[in-house]
DORO-116328 format. One record per residue: residue number from 1; residue in three letters; chain; x, y, z of N, C-alpha, C in turn. Coordinates in Angstrom, 2 decimals, padded with zeros to 5 digits. Example, Ala and Ser with C-alpha at 12.3 -4.5 7.8 and 13.67 -1.06 7.14 Angstrom:
- 1 | ALA | A | 013.19 | -005.69 | 007.80 | 012.30 | -004.50 | 007.80 | 013.20 | -003.30 | 007.80
- 2 | SER | A | 012.85 | -002.25 | 007.08 | 013.67 | -001.06 | 007.14 | 012.90 | 000.03 | 007.87
END
This chain:
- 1 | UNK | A | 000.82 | -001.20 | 000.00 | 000.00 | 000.00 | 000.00 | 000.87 | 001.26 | 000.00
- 2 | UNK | A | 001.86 | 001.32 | 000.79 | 002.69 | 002.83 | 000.66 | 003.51 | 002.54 | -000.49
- 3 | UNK | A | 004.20 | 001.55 | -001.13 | 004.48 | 001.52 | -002.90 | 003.50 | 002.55 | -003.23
- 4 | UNK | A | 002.20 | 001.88 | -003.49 | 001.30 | 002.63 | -004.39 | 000.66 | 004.06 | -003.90
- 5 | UNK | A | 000.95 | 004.30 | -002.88 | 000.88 | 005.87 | -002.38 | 002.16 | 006.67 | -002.88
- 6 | UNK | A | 003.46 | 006.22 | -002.94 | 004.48 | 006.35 | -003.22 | 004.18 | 006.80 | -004.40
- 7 | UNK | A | 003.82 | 005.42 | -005.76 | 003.88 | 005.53 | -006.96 | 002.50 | 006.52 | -007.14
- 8 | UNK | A | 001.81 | 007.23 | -006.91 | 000.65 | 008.18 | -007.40 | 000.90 | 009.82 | -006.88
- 9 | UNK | A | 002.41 | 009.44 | -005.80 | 002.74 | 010.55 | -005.45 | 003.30 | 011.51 | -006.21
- 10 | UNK | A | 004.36 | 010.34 | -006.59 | 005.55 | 010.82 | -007.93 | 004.64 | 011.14 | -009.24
- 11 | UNK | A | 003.62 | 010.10 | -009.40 | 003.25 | 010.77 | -011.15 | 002.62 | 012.24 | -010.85
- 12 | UNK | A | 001.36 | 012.33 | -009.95 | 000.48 | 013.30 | -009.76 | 001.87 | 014.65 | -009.69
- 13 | UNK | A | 002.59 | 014.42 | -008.75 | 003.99 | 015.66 | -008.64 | 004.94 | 016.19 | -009.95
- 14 | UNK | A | 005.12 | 014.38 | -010.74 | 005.68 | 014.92 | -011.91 | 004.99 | 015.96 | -013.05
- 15 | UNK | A | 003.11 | 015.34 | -012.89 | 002.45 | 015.80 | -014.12 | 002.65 | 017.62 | -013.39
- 16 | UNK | A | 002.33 | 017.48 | -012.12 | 002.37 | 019.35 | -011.52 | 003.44 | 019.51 | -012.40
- 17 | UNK | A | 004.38 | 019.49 | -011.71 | 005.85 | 020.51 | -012.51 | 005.96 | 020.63 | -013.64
- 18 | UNK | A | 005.65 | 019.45 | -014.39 | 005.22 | 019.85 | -016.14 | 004.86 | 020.87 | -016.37
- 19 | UNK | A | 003.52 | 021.23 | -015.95 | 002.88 | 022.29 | -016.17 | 002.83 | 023.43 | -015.03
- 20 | UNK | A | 003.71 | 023.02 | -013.53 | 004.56 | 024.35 | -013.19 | 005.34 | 025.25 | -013.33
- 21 | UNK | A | 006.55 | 024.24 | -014.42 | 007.63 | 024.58 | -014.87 | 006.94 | 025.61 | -016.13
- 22 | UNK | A | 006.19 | 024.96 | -016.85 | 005.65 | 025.81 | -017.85 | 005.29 | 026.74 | -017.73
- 23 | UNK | A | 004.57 | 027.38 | -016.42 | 003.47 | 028.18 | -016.48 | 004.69 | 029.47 | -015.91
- 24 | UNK | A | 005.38 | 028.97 | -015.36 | 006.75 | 029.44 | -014.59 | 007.48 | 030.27 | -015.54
- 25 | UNK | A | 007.73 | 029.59 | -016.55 | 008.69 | 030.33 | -017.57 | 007.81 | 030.92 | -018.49
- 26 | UNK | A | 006.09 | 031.21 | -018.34 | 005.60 | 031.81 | -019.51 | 004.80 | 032.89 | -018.59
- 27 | UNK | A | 005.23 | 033.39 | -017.24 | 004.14 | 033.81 | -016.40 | 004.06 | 035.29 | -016.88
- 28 | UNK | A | 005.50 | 035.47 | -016.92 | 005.81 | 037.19 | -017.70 | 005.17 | 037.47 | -018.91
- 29 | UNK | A | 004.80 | 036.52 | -019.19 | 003.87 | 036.75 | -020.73 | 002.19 | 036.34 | -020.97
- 30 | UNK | A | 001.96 | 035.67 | -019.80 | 000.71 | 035.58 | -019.32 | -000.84 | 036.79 | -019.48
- 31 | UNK | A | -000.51 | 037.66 | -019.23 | -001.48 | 039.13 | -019.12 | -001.32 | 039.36 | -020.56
- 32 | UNK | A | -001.02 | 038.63 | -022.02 | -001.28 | 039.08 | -023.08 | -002.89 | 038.38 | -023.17
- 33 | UNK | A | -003.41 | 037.65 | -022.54 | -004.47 | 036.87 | -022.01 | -005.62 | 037.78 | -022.21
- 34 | UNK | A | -005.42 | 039.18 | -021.45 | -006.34 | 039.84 | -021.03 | -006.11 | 041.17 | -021.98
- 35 | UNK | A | -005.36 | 040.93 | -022.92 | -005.05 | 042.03 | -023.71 | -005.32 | 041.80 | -025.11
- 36 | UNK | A | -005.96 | 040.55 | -025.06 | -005.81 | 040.31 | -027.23 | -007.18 | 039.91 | -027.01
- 37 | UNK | A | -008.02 | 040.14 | -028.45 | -009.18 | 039.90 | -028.49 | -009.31 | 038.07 | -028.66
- 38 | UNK | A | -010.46 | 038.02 | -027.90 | -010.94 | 036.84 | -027.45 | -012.39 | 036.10 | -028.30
- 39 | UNK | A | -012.29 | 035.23 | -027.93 | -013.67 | 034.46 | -029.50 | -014.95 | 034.56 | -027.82
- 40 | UNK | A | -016.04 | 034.27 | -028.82 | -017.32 | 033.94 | -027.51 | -017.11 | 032.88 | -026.80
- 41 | UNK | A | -017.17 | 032.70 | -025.72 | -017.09 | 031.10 | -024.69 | -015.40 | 031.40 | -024.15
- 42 | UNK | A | -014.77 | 032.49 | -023.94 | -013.85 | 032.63 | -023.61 | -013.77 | 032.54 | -021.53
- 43 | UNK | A | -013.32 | 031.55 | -021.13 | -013.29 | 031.68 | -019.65 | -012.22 | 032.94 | -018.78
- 44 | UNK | A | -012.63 | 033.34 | -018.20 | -011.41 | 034.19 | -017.46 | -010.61 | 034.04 | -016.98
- 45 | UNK | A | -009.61 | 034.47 | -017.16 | -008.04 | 034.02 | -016.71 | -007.80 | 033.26 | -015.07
- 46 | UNK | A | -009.03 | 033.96 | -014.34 | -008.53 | 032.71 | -013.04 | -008.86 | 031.52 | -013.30
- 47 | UNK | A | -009.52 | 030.82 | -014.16 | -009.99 | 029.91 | -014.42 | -009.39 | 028.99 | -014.82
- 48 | UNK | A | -008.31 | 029.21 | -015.59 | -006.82 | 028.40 | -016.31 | -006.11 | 027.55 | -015.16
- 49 | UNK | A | -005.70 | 028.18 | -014.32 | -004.73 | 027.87 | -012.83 | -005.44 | 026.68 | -012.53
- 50 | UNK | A | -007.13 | 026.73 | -012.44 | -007.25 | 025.60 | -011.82 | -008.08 | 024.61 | -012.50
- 51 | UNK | A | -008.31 | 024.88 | -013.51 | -008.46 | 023.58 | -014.36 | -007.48 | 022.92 | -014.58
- 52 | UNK | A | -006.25 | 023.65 | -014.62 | -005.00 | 022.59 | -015.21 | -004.51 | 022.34 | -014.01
- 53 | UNK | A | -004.74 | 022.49 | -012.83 | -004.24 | 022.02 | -011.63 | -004.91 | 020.94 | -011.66
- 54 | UNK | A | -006.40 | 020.49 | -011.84 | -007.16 | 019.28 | -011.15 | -006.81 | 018.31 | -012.92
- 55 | UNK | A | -006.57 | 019.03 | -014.16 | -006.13 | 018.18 | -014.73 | -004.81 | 017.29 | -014.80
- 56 | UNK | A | -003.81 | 018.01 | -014.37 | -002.94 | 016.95 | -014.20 | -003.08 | 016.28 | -013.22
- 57 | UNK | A | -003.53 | 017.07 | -012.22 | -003.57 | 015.46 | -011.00 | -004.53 | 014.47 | -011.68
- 58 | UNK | A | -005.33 | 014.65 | -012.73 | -005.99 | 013.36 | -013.04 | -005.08 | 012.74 | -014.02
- 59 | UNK | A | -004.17 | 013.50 | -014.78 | -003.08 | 013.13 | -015.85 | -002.02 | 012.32 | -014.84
- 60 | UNK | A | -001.78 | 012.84 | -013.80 | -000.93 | 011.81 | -012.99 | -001.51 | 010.38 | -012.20
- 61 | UNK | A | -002.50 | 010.61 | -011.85 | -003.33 | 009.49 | -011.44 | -003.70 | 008.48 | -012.32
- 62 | UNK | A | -003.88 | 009.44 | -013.31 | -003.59 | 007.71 | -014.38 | -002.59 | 007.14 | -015.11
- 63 | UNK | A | -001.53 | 007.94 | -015.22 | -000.22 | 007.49 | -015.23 | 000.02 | 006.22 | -013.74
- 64 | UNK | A | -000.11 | 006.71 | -012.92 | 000.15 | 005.73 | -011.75 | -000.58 | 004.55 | -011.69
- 65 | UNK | A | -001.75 | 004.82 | -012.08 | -002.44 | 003.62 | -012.52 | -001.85 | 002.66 | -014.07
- 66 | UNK | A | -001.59 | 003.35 | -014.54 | -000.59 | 002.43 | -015.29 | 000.10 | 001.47 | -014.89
- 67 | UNK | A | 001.04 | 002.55 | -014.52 | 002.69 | 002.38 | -014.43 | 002.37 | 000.88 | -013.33
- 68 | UNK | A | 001.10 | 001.28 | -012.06 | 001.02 | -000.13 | -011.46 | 000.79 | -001.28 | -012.08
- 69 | UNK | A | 000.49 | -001.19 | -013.11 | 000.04 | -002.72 | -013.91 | 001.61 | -003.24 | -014.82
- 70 | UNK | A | 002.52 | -002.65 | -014.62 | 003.71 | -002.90 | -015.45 | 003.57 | -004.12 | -015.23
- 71 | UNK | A | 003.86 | -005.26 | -014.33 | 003.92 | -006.46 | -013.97 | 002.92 | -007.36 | -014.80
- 72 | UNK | A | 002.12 | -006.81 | -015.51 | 001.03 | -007.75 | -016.01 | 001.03 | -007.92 | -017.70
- 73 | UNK | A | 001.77 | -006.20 | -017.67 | 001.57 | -006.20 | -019.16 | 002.77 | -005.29 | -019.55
- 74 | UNK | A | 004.02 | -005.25 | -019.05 | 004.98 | -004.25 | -019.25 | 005.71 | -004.12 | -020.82
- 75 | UNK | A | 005.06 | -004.14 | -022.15 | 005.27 | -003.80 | -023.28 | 004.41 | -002.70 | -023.66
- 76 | UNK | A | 002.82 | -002.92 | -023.10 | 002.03 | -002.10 | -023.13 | 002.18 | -000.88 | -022.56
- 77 | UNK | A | 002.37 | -001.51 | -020.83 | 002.75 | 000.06 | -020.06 | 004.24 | 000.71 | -020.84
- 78 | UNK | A | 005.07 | 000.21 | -020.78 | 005.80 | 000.95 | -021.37 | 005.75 | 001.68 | -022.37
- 79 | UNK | A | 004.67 | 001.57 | -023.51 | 004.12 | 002.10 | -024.67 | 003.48 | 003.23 | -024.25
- 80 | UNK | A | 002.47 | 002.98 | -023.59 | 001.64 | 004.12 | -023.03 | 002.09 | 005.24 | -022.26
- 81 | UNK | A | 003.10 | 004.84 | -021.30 | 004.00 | 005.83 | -020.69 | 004.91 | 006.76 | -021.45
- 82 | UNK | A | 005.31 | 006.10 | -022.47 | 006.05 | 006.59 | -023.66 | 005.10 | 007.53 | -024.18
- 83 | UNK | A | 003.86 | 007.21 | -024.51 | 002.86 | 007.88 | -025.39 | 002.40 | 009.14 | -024.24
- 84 | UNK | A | 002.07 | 009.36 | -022.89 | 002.22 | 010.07 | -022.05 | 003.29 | 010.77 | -022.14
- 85 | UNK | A | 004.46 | 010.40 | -021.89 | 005.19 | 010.95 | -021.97 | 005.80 | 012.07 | -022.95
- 86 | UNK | A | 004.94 | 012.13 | -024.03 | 005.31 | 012.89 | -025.57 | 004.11 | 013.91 | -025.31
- 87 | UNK | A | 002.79 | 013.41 | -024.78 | 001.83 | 014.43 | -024.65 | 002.22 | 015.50 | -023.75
- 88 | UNK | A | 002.79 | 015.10 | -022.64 | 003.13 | 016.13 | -021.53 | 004.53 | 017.11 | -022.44
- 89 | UNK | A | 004.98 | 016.89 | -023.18 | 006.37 | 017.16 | -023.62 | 005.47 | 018.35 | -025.20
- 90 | UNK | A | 004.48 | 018.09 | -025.48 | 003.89 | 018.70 | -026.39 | 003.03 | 019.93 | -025.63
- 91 | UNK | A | 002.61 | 019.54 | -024.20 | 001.96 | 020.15 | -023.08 | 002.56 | 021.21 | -022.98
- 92 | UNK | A | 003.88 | 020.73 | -022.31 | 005.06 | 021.78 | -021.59 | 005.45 | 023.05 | -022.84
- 93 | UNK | A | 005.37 | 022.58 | -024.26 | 005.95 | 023.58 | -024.85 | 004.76 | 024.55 | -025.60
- 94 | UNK | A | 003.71 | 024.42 | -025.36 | 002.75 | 024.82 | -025.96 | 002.15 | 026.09 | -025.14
- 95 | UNK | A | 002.30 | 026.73 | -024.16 | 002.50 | 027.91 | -023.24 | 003.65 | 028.55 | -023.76
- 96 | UNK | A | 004.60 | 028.09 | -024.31 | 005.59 | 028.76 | -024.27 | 005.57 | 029.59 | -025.75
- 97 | UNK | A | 004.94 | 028.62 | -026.49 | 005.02 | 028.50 | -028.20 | 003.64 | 030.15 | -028.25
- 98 | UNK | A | 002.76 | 029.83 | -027.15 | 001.37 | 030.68 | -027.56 | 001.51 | 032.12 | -026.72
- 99 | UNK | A | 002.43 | 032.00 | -025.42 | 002.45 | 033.11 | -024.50 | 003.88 | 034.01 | -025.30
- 100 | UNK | A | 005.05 | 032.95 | -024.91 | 005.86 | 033.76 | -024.86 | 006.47 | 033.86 | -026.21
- 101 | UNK | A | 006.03 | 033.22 | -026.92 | 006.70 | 033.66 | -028.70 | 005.40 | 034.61 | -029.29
- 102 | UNK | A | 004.20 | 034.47 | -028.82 | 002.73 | 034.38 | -029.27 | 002.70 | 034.14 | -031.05
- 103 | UNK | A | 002.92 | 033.32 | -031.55 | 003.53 | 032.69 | -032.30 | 001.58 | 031.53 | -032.51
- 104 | UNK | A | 000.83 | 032.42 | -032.71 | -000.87 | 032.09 | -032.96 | -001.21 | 030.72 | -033.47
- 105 | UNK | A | -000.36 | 030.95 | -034.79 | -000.80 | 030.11 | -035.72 | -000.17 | 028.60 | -035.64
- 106 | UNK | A | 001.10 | 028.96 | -035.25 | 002.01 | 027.39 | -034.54 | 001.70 | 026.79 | -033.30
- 107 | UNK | A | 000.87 | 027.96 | -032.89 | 000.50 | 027.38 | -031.57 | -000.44 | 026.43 | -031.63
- 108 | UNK | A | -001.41 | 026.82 | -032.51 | -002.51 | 026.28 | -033.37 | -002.32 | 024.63 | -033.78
- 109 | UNK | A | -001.30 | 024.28 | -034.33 | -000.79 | 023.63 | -034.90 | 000.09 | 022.36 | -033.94
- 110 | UNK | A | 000.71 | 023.23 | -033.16 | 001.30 | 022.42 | -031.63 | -000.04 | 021.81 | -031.19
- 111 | UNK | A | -000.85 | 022.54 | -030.61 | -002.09 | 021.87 | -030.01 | -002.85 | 020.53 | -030.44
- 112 | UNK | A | -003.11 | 021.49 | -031.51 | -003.48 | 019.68 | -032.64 | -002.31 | 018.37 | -032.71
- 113 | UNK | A | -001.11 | 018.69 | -031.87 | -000.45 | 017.40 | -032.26 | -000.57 | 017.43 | -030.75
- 114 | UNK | A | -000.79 | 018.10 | -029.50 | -000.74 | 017.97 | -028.11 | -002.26 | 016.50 | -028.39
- 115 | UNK | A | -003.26 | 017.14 | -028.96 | -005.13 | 016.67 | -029.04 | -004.38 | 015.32 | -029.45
- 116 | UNK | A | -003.77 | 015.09 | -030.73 | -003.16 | 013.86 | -030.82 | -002.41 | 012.92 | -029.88
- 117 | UNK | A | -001.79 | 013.14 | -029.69 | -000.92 | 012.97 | -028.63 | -001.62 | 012.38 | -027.19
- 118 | UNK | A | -002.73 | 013.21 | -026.45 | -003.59 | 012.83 | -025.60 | -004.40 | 011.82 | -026.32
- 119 | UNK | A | -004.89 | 011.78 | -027.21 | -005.64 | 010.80 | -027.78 | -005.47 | 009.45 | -027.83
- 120 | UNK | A | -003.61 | 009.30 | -028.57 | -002.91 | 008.28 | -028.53 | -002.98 | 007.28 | -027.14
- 121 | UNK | A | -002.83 | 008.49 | -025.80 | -002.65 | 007.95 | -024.63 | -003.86 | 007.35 | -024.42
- 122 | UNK | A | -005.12 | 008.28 | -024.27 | -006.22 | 007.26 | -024.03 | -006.37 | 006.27 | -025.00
- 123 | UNK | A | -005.99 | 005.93 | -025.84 | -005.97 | 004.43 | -026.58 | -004.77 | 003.77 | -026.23
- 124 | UNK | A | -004.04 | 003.73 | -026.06 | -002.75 | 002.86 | -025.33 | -003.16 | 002.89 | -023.94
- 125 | UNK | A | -003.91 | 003.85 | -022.91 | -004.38 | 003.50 | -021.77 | -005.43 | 002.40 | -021.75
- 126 | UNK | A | -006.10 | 002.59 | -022.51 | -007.54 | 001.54 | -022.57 | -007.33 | 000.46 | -022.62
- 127 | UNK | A | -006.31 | -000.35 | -023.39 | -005.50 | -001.50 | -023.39 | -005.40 | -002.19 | -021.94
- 128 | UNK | A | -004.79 | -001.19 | -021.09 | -004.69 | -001.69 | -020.12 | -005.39 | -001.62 | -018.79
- 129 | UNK | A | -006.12 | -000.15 | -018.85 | -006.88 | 000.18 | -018.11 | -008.18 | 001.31 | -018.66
- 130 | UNK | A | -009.27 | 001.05 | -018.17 | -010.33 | 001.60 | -018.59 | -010.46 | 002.82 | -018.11
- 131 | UNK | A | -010.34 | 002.60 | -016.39 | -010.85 | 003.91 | -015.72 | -009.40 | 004.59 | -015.83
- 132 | UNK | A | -008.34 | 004.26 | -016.06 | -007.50 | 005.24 | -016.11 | -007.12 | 006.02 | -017.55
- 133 | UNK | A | -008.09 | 005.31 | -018.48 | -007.95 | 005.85 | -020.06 | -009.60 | 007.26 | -019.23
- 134 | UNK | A | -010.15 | 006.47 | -019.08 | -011.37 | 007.68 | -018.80 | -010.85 | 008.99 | -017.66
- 135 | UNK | A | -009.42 | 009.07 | -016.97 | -009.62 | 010.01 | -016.57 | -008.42 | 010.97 | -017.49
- 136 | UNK | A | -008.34 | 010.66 | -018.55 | -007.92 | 011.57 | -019.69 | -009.28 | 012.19 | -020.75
- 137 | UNK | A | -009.93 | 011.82 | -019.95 | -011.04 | 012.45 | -021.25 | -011.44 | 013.54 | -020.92
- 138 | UNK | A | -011.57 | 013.82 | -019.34 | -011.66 | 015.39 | -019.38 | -010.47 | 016.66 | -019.88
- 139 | UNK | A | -009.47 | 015.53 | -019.61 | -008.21 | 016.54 | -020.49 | -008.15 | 016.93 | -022.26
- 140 | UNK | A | -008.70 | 015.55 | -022.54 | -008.75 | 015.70 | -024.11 | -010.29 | 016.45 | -024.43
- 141 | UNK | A | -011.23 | 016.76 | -023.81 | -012.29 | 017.86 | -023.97 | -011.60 | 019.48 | -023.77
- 142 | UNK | A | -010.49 | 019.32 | -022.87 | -010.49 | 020.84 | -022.22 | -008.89 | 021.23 | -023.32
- 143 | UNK | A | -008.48 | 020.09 | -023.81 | -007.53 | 020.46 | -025.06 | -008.51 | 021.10 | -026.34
- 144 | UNK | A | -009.59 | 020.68 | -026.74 | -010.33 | 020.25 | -027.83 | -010.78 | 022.07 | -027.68
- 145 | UNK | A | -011.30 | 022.45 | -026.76 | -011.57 | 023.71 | -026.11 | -010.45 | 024.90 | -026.71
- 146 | UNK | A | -009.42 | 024.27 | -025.51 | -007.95 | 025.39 | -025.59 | -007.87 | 025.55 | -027.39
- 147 | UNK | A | -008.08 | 024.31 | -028.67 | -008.03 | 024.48 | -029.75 | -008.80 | 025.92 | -030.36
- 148 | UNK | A | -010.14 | 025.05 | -029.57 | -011.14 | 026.53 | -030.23 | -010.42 | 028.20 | -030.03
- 149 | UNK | A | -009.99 | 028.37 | -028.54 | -009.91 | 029.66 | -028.35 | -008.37 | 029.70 | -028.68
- 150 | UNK | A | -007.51 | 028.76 | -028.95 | -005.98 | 029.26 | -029.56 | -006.17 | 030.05 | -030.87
- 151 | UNK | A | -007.12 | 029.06 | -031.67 | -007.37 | 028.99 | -033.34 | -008.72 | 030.88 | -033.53
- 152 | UNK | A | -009.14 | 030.56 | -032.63 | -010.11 | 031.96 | -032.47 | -009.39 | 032.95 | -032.51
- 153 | UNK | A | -008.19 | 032.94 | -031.55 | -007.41 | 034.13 | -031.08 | -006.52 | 034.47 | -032.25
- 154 | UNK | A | -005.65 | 033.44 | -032.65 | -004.82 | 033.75 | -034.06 | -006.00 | 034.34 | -035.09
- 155 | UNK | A | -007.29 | 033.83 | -035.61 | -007.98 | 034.42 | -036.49 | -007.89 | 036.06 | -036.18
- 156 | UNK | A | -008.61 | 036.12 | -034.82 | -009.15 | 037.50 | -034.37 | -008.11 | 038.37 | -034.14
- 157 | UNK | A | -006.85 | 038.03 | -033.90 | -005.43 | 038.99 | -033.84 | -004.34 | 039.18 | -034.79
- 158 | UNK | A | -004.99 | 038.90 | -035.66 | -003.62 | 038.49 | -037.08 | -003.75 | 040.45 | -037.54
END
């Protein structure tokens, strides 16, 4: 039992810093947020902090739920972790690509391979686990989203 408190500690902590580290190095560029025109269905900037806070802890929680089944099926987990592992890495640079380059249209473009990328995972998760492929689906809705208002914002600010 403390293994697996252990192991949900580390993913849930790793997925934070992903997107601490990110938010960290794009914070100075953040308030262009509240300065460029915005599409309809736009949420307000406190709103960001904590959606992506309760999403990675679900992005780490099912990583850990993985990673626990290595023993049963460790070609798979290793696949999927791999495939996690590229989403968070498409994650991390995609703040950086939209805040601090504001760089619209690539950002645009990053995202759609981030939407991929999460996608991949919930199908290499499902393989092995159901409920831990389902707690990527609120992430891959709230990517599908971030698309609309990345792709809105490059239209509406070019």
């Amino acid at each position: 039992m403390k293994k697996e408190i252990k192991v949900y500690a580390i993913s849930i902590a790793a997925a934070l810093a992903v997107g601490g580290l990110s938010a960290l190095l794009t914070a100075g560029n953040m308030n262009i947020y509240s300065e460029i025109v915005k599409p309809p269905l736009s949420p307000p900037s406190v709103l960001f902090p904590i959606v992506w806070t309760l999403l990675y802890i679900l992005m780490g929680v099912g990583a850990a739920m993985i990673y626990l089944q290595r023993d049963e099926n460790p070609e798979a987990v290793r696949n999927a972790l791999i495939t996690y592992g590229i989403s968070l890495f498409f994650n991390f640079f995609w703040s950086i690509i939209f805040f601090n380059m504001q760089a619209y249209l690539f950002a645009f473009v990053w995202i759609i391979l981030l939407w991929a990328s999460v996608l991949a995972t919930i199908i290499q998760y499902r393989k092995i686990s159901t409920s831990a492929a389902a707690l990527q689906v609120p992430y891959l809705l709230w990517i599908t989203f971030a698309a609309y208002l990345n792709l809105a914002i490059f239209v509406l600010n070019r």
